[in-house]
C-alpha positions in Angstrom: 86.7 108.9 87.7 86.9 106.2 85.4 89.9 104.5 87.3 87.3 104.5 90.7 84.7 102.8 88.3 87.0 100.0 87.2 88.0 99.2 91.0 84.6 99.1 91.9 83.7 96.5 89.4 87.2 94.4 90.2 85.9 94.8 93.9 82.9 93.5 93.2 84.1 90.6 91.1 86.7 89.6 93.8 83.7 89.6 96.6 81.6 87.2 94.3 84.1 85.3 93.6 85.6 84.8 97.7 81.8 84.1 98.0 81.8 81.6 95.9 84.4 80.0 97.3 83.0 79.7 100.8 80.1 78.4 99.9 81.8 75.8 98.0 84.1 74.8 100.4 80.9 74.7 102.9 79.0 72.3 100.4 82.1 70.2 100.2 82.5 70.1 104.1 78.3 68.9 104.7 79.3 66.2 101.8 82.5 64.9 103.8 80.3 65.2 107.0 77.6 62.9 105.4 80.3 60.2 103.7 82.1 60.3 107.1 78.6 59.4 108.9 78.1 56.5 106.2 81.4 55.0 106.4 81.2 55.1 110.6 77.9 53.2 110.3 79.3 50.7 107.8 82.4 50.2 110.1 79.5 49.3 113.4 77.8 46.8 110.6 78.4 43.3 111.6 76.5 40.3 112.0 74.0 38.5 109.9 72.4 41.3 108.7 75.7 43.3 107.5 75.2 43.1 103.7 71.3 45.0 104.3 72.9 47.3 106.9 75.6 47.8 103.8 72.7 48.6 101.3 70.3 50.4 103.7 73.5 52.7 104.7 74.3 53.4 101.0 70.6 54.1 100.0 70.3 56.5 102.9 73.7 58.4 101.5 72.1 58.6 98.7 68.9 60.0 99.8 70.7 62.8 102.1 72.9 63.9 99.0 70.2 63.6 96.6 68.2 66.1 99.2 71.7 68.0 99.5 71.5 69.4 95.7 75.0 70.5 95.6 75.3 71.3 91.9 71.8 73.6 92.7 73.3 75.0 95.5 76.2 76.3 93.5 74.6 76.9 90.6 73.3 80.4 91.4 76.5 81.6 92.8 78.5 80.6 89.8 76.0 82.3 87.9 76.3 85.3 89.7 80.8 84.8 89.2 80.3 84.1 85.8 77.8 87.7 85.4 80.4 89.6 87.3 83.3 88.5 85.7 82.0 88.9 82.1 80.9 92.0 82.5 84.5 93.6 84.2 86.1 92.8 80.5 83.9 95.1 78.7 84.2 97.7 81.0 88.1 97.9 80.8 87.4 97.9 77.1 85.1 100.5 77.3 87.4 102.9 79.6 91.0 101.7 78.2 91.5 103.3 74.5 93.3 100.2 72.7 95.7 102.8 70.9 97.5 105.2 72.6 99.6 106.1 69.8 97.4 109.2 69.7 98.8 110.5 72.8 102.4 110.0 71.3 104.8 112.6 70.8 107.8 112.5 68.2 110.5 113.4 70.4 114.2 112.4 70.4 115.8 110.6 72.8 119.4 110.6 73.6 119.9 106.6 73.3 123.3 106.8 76.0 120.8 108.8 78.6 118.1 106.3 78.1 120.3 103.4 78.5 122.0 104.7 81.4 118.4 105.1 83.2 117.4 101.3 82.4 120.5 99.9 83.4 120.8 102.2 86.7 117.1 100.7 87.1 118.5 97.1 87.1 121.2 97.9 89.7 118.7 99.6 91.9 116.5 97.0 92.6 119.6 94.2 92.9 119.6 93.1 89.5 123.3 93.0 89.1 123.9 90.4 86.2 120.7 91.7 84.3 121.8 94.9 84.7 125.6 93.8 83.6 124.0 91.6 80.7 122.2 95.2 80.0 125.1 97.1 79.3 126.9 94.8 77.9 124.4 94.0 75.2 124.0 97.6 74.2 127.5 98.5 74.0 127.9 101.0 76.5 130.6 102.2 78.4 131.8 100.8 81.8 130.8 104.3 83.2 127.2 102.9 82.8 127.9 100.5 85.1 128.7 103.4 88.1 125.1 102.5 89.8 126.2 99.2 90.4 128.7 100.2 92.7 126.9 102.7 94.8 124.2 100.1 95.4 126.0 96.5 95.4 126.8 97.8 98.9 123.2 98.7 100.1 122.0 95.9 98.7 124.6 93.8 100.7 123.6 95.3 103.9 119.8 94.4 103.3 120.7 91.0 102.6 122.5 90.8 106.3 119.4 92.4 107.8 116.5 90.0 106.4 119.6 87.5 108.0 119.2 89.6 111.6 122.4 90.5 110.7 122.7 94.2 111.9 126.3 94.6 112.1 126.7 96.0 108.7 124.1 98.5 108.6 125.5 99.7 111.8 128.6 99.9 110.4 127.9 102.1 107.7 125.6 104.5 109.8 128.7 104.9 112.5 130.9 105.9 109.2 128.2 108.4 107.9 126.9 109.4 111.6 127.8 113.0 111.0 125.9 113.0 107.2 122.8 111.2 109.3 122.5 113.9 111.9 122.6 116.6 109.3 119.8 115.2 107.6 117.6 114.5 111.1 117.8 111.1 110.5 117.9 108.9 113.9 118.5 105.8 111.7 121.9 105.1 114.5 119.4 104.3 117.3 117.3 102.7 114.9 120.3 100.1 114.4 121.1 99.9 118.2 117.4 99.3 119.4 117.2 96.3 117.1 120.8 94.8 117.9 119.3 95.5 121.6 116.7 93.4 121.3 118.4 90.6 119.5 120.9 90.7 122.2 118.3 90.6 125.0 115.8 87.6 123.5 119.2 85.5 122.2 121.4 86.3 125.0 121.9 87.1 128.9 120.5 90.5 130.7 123.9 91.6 131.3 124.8 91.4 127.7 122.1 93.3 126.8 122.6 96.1 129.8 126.1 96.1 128.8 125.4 97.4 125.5 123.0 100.1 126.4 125.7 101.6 128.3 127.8 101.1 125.7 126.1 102.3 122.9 122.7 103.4 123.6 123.6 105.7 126.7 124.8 108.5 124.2 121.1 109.1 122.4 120.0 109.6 125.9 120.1 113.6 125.9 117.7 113.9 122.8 115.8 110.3 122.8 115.0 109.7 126.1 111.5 108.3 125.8 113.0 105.4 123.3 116.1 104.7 125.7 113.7 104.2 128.8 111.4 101.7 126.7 114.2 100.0 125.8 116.1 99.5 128.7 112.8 98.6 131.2 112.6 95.9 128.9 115.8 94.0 130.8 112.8 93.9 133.3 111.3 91.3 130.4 113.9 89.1 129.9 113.0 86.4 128.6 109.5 87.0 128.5 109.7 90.2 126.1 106.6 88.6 124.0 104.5 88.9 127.3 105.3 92.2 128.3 103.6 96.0 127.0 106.5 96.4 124.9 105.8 92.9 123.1 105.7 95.2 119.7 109.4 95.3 119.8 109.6 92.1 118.3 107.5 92.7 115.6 109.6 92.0 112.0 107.6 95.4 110.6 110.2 97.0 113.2 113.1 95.3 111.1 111.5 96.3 107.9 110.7 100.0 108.5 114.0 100.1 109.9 114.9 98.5 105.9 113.6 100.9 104.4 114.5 103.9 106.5 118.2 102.6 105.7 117.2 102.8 102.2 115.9 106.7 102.0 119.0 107.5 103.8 122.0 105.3 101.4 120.2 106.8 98.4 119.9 110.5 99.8 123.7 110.1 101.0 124.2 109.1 97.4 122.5 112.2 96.1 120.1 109.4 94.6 116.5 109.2 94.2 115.1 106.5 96.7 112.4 105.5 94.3 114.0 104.5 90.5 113.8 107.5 88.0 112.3 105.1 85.3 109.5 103.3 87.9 108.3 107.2 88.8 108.7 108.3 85.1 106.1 105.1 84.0 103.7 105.7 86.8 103.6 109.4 86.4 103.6 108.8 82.6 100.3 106.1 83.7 98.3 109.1 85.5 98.9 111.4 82.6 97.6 109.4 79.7 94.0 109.5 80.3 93.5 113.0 79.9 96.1 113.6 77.6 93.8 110.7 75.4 91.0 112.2 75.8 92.0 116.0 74.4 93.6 114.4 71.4 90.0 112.8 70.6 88.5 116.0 71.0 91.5 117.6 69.1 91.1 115.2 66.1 92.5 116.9 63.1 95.2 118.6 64.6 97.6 116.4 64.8 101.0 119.1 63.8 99.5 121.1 66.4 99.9 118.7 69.4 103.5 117.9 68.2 104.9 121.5 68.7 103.4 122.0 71.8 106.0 123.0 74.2 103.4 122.5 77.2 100.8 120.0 78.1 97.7 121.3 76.8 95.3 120.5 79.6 95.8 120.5 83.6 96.7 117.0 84.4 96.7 116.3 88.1 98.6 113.5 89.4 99.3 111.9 92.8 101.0 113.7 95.4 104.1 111.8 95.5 105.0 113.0 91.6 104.4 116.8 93.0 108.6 117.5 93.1 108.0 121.3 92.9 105.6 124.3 93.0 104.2 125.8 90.0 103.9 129.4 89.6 101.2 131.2 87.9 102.1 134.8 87.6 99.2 137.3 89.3 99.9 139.6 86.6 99.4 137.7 83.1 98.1 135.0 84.8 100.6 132.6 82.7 102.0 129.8 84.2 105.7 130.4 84.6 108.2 128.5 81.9 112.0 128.1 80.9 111.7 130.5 78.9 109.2 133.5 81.0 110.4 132.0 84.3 109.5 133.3 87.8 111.6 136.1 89.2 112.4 137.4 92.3 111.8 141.1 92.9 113.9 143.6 95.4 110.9 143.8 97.5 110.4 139.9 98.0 107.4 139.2 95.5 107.4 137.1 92.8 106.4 137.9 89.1 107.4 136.4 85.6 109.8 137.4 84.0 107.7 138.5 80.4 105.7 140.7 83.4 108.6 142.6 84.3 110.0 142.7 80.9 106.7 144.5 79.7 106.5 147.2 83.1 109.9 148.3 82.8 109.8 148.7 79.4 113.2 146.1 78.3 114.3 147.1 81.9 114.4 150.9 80.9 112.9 152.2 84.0 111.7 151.2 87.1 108.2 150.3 87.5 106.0 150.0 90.8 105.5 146.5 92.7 101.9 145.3 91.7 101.6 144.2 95.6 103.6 146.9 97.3 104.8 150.4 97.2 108.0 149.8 96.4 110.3 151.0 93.3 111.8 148.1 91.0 114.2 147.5 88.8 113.8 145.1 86.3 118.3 144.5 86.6 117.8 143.8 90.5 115.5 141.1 89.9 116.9 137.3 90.2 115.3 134.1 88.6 113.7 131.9 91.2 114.1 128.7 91.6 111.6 126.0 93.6 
């Protein structure tokens, strides 16, 4: 891929260029060692002969750096920088069309919708006044402004964790404790192990036994392993960084627990965890390529590209823009659409619709399953949805 190509040459500039580096910094070290020898010799000078021990001391200094050659030295590895770097340009030219107006569709946006996605963008990532000066400059309606409430809170939690401030995250998951368990989510003990651990590196043993019982006793039934590590740990007190279980008081732990909390706010929300607009570029990224690439081949027909209703080649993007499966109907062999969508038959397989349409004749008599024995009717079937 051309993508794989381009990081190979950035990899390759980066590695000449942390070369160069080091052996920079090592000629500058052997010149500091040589100056530090001179001026320790012309410190011992003394006596008569301390102006030729001056001179003799110089001229050797001299000599040494003259032998040194530390402009040849780095000479060849700038060279080999400049070479690297020169070429990585011309290859982004090279792979990067300049225009991708060609890839451009005329298609209408609803302004409000558009608005509403940059501004909730804003507010998502705890931009509040950006987001605020947003709306405000584009004249919409305080109802654009709904994102800011849902995550103003969120956001205030995070700040009190970066703080080791846990209270309020566990304060929300107590109030949503029911929501979390529905979802599998063991983001509760999350909270408690931390506020353990502050409690036993900050404060007494008992303290920190005190609220295990309290609070970390009830996770016991399903999360035993966890509640054993943890409490063996009052074992460590004091010396927790010493101990197997040193790991606990890694600040990963604080930010995987961060971002856990995240996933779950937003999904409690009914909210995408990632921003709609941030997914929308990247995917949008992935797709231009090839979508560049058939319009050069397709040169000339322009109208065409502009009433497709479907991308005209397979573009394959990264697994985390894969939201759904897509159905390719073993009959036709058409991919299933809005309008010829996938339907469910009595019998449990799956056809589109345009298939069924076309066996039962406009659903005028029953036609036989393609996969099984069984007798369907085209008024039985229901649309599927993935």
């Amino acid at each position: 891929m051309e993508l794989n190509s381009i990081k190979d040459a950035f990899d390759r500039v980066t590695k000449k260029q942390k070369l160069s580096c080091s052996k920079i910094q090592e000629v500058i070290d052997q010149i500091d060692q040589e100056i530090e020898q001179a001026l320790q010799k012309l410190q011992s000078a003394n006596g008569q002969n301390s102006q030729l021990d001056y001179v003799s001391v110089l001229a050797e200094l001299k000599i040494k750096l003259k032998e040194m050659a530390p402009l040849s030295q780095l000479e060849s590895t700038n060279k080999e920088v400049n070479a690297a770097a020169s070429k990585y340009p011309k290859l982004l030219e090279k792979s990067f069309s300049p225009d991708i107006s060609k890839a451009y569709r005329n298609v209408e946006f609803d302004t409000h919708t558009v608005n509403e996605i940059i501004a909730s963008h804003f507010y998502r990532h705890g931009l509040f006044e950006v987001g605020d000066c947003f709306v405000e400059e584009t004249k919409e309606p305080e109802s654009a402004r709904s994102m800011k409430i849902l995550f103003q809170e969120m956001f205030q939690i995070l700040d009190a964790m970066k703080c080791r401030n846990v209270q309020p995250a566990l304060n929300w998951a107590a109030a949503n404790s029911d929501k979390l368990k529905q979802s599998g989510s063991d983001l509760l003990l999350k909270l408690h192990s931390l506020q353990f651990i502050e409690i036993l590196q900050n404060q007494s043993r008992d303290e920190a036994l005190q609220y295990a019982r309290t609070y970390l006793s009830s996770f016991a039934s399903d999360h035993m392993a966890e509640i054993q590590k943890l409490v063996i740990c009052i074992l460590w007190t004091g010396r927790l960084d010493r101990s197997p279980y040193a790991q606990l008081l890694s600040p990963t732990n604080w930010e995987k627990v961060a971002e856990e909390l995240t996933r779950q706010f937003c999904n409690l929300q009914g909210q995408s965890c990632e921003s709609p607009l941030t997914v929308t570029i990247s995917a949008g990224g992935q797709a231009l390529p090839p979508l560049l690439k058939f319009m050069t081949v397709m040169t000339g027909k322009k109208l065409e590209w502009q009433s497709m209703k479907q991308l005209p080649v397979p573009v394959e993007l990264d697994k985390e823009f894969q939201f759904h499966s897509i159905f390719v109907c073993p009959v036709s062999k058409e991919q299933s659409t809005e309008d010829n969508p996938s339907m469910l038959m009595s019998c449990g397989h799956v056809l589109c619709k345009q298939s069924i349409t076309k066996m039962s004749k406009n659903s005028t008599r029953t036609f036989k399953c393609p996969y099984c024995p069984s007798d369907i009717d085209a008024t039985n079937c229901r649309q599927l949805y993935f």
